[in-house]
BALUMSE-31309 format. One record per residue: residue number from 1; chain; x negated, y, z negated of N, C-alpha, C in turn. Coordinates in pm, whole numbers, plus 50000, padded with zeros to 5 digits. Atoms other than C-alpha are relative to their C-alpha. Layout:
# BALUMSE-31309
nr|kette|n.px|n.py|n.pz|ca.px|ca.py|ca.pz|c.px|c.py|c.pz
NUM|A|X|Y|Z|X|Y|Z|X|Y|Z
...
END
This chain:
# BALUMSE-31309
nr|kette|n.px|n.py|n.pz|ca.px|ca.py|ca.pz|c.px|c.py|c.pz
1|A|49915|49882|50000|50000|50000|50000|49910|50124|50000
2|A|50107|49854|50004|49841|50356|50093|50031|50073|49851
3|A|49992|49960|50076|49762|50582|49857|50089|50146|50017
4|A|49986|49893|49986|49978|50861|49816|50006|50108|49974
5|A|50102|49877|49988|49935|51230|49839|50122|50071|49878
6|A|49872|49934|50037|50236|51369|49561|49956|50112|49921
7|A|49987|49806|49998|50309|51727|49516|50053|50044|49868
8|A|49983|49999|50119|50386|51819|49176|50073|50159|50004
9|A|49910|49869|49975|50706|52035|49149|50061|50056|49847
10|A|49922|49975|50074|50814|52255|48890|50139|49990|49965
11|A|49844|49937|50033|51178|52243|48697|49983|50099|49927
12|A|49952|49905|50108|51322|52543|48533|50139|49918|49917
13|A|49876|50001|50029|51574|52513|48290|50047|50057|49882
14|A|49942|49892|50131|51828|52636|48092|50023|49928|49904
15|A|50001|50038|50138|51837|52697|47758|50144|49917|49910
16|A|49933|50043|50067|52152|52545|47674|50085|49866|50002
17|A|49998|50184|49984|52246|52181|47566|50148|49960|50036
18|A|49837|50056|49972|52588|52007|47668|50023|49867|49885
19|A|49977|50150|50061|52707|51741|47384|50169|49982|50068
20|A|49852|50012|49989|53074|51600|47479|50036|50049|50116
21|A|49988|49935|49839|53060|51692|47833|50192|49942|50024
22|A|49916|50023|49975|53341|51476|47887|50137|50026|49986
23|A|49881|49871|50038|53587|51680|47677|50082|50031|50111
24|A|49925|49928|49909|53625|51862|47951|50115|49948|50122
25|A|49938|50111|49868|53787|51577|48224|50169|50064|49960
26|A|49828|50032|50010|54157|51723|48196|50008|50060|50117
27|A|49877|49972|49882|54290|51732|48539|50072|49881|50051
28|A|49867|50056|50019|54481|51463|48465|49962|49897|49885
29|A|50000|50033|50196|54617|51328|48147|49996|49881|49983
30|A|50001|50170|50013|54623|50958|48013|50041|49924|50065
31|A|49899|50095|49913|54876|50820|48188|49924|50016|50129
32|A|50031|49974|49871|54778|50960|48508|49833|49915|50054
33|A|50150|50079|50030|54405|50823|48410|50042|49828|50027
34|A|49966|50167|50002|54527|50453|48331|50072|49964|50192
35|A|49905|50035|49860|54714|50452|48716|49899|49961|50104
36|A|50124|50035|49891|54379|50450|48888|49899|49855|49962
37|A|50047|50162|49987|54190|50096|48953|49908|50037|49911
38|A|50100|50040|50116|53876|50170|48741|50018|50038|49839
39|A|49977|50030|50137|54091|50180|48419|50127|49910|49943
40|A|49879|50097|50047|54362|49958|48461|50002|49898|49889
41|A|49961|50060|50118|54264|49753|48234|49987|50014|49847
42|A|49984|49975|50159|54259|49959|47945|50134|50031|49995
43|A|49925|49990|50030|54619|50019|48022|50107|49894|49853
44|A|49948|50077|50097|54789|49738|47810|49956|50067|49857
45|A|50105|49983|50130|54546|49862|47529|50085|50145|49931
46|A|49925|49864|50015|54636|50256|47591|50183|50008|49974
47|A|49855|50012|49997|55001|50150|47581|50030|49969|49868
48|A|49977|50046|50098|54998|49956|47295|49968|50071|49878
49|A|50039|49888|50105|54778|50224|47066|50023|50092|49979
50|A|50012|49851|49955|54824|50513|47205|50061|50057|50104
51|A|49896|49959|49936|55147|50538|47347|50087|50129|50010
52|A|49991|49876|50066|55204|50905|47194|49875|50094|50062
53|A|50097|49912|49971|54933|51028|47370|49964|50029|50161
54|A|50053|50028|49848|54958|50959|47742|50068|50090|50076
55|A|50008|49866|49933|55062|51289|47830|49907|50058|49971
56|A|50123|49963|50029|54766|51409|47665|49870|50053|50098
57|A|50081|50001|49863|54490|51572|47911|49924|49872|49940
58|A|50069|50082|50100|54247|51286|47875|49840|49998|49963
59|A|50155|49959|50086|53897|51465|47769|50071|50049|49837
60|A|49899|50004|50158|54144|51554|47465|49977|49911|49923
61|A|49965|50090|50042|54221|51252|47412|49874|49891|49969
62|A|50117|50081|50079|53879|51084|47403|49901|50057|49934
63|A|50071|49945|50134|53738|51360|47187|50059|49948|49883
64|A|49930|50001|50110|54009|51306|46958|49976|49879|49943
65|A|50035|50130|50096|53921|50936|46942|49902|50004|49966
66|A|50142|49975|50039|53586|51025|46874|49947|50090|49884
67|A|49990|49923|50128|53627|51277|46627|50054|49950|49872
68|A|49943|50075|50104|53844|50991|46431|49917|49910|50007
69|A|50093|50097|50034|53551|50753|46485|50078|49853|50042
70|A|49920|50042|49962|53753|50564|46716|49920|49937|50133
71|A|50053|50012|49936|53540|50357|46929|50033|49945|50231
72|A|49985|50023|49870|53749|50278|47239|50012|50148|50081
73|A|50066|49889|49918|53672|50620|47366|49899|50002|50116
74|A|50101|50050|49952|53380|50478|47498|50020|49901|50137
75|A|49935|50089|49884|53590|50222|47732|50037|50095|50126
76|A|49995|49890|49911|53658|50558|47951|49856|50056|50044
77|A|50117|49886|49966|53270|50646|47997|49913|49879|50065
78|A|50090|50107|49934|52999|50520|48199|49848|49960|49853
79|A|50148|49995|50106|52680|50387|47972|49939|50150|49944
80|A|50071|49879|50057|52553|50738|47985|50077|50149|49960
81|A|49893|49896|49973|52832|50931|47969|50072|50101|49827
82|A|49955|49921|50171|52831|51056|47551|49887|50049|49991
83|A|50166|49983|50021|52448|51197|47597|50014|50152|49963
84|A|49984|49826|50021|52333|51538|47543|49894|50056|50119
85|A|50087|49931|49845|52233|51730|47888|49993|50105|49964
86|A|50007|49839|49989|52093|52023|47992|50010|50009|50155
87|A|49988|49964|49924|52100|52197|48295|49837|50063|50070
88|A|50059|49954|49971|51835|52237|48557|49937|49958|50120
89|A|50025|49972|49816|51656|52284|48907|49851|50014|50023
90|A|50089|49955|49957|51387|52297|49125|49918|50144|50016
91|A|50008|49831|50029|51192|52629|49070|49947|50039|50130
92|A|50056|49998|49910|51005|52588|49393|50139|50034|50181
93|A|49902|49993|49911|51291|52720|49654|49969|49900|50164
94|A|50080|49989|49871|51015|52625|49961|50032|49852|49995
95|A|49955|50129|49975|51112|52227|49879|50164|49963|50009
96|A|49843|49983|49993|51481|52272|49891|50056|49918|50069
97|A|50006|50004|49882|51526|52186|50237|49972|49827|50042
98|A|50025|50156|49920|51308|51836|50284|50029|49893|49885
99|A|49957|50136|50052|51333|51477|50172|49910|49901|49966
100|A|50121|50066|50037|51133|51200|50048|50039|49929|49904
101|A|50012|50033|50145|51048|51034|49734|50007|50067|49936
102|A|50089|49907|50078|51025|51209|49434|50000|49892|49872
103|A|50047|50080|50102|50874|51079|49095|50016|50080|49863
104|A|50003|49939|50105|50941|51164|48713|49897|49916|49923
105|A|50114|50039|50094|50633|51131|48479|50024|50058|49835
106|A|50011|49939|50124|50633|51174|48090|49865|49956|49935
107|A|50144|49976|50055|50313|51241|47953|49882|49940|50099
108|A|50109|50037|49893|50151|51134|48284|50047|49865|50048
109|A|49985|50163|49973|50328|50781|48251|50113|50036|50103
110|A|49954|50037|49903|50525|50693|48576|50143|49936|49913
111|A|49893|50042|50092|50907|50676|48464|50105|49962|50084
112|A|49895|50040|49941|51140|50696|48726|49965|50046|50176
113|A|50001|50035|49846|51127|50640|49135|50093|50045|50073
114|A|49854|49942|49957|51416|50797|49327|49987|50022|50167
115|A|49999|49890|49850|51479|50862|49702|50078|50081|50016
116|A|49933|49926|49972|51614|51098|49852|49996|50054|50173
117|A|49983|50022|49827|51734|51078|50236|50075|50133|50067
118|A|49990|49844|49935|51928|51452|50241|49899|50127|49927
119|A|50104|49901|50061|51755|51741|50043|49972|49989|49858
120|A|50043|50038|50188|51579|51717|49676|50087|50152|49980
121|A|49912|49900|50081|51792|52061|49613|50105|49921|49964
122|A|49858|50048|50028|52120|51850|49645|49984|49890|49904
123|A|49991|50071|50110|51975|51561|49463|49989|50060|49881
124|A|50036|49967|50152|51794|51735|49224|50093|50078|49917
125|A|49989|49875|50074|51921|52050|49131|50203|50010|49965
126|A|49816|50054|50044|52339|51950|49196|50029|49851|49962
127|A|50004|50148|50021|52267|51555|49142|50000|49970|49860
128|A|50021|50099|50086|52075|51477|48853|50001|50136|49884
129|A|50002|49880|50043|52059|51888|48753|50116|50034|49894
130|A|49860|49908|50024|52404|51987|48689|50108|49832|49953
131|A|49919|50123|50045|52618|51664|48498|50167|50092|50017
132|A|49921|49963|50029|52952|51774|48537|50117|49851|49907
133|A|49960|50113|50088|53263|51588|48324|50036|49863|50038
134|A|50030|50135|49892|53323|51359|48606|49908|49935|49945
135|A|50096|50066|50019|53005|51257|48610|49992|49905|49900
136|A|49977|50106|50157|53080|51076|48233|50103|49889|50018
137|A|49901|50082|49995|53347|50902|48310|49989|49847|50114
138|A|50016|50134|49900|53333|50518|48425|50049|49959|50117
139|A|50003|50016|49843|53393|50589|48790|49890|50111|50060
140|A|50044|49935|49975|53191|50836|48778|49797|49991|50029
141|A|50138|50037|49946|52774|50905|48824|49892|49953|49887
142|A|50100|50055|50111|52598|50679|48546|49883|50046|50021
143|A|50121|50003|50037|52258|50701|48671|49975|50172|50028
144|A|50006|49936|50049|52283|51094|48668|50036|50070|49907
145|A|50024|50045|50137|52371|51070|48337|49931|50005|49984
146|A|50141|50056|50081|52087|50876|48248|49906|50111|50007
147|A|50134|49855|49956|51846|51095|48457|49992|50095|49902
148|A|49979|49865|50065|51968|51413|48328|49943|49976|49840
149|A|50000|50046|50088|52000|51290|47973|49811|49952|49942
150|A|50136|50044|50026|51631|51164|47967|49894|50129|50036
151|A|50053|49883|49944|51508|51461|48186|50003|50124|49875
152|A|49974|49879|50114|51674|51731|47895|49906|49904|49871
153|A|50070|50020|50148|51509|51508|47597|49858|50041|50028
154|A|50082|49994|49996|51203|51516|47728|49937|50092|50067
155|A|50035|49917|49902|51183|51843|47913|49877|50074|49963
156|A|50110|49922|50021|50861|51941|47735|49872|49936|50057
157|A|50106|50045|49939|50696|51714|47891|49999|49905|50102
158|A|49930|50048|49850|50853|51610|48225|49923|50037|50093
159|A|50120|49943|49895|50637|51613|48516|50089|49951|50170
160|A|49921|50035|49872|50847|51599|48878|49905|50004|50097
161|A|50024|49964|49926|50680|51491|49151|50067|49931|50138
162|A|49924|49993|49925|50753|51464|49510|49940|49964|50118
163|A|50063|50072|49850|50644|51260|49836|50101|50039|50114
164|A|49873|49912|49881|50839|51491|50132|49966|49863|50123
165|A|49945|50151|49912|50918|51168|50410|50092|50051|50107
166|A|49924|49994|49919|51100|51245|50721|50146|49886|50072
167|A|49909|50081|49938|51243|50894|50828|50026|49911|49920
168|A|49946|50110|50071|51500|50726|50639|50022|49876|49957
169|A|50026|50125|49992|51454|50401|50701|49876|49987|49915
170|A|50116|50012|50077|51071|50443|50550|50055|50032|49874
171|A|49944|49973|50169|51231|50619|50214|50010|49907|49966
172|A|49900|50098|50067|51431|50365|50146|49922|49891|49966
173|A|50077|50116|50013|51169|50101|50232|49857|50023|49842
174|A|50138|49977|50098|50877|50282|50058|50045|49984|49815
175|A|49975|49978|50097|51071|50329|49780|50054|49834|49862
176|A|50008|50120|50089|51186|49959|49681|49879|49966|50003
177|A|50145|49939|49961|50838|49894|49744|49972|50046|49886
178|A|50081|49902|50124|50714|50107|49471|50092|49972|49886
179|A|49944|50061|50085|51009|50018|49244|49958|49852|49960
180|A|50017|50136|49996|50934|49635|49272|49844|49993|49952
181|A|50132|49964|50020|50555|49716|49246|49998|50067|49876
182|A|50007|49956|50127|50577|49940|48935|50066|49997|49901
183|A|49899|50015|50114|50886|49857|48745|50025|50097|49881
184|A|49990|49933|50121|50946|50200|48599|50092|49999|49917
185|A|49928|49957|50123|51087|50248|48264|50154|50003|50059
186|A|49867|49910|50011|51406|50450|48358|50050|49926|50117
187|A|49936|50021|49903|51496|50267|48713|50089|49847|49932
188|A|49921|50113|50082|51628|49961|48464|50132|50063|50024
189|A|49873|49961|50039|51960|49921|48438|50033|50050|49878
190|A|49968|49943|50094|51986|50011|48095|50017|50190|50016
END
């Protein structure tokens, strides 16, 4: 495997943390939640407990079970979806634009592998950058979650870098490839 040449990109970010992102999910309420395929089968459950509540928006409703220490709250979220994010972006505007690999390092150690086949702005900076409440919810984007979530703990000592790649087919290849070969940390499923 060649050696390669990676570009080492600044993030900025902001100062302020998100706990309970998911709160926010009310544009539509319990009921309306339970009707769609990736929660049907907490309906029986939601029916039977928490039949008083399924007009409820339902980021309400799984604060509220969470604030009572109420653990099927959690049956509505993806693995990463109760974390604490922050918000943040590429500072370098001039990589916006191209595509490639890019690589997250903490303390120099090799953590996470990622392609990216349209622009590292859209992955990065609206992908793995910006969690919205979607994003928490178990149809929603687990592994930026995770990202994010790991990216904000450790943002003092996060190191992004970035292999710019033109043809998609190589990304994709180079990139299992280098997953399979280095087995970082963060590309686990956990």
């Amino acid at each position: 495997m060649q050696e390669l040449n990676l570009v080492e990109t600044p993030l900025r970010f902001e100062e302020t943390l998100y706990t309970n992102l998911f709160r926010l999910k009310n544009n539509k309420t319990l009921l309306q939640t339970l009707q769609t395929s990736a929660y049907q089968r907490l309906t029986e459950r939601s029916h039977e407990h928490y039949a008083a509540y399924l007009d409820m928006p339902l980021g309400e409703f799984l604060f509220m079970l969470k604030e009572q220490k109420d653990p099927f709250y959690k049956s509505f979220l993806n693995l990463h979806g109760d974390k604490t994010y922050g918000a943040f972006a590429l500072a370098d505007t001039r990589v916006y634009n191209q595509k490639g690999l890019y690589f997250y390092f903490v303390d120099e150690e090799l953590k996470y592998v990622g392609r990216c086949k349209d622009a590292y702005a859209t992955r990065i900076n609206n992908g793995y950058g910006k969690i919205s409440p979607k994003n928490c919810m178990k149809d929603g984007q687990s592994t930026n979650c995770k990202i994010n979530a790991l990216v904000t703990y450790y943002n003092q000592s996060i190191c992004l870098k970035l292999y710019p790649m033109d043809d998609n087919s190589k990304i994709e290849k180079l990139e299992k490839e280098l997953i399979a070969k280095m087995q970082p940390e963060w590309n686990g499923r956990k």
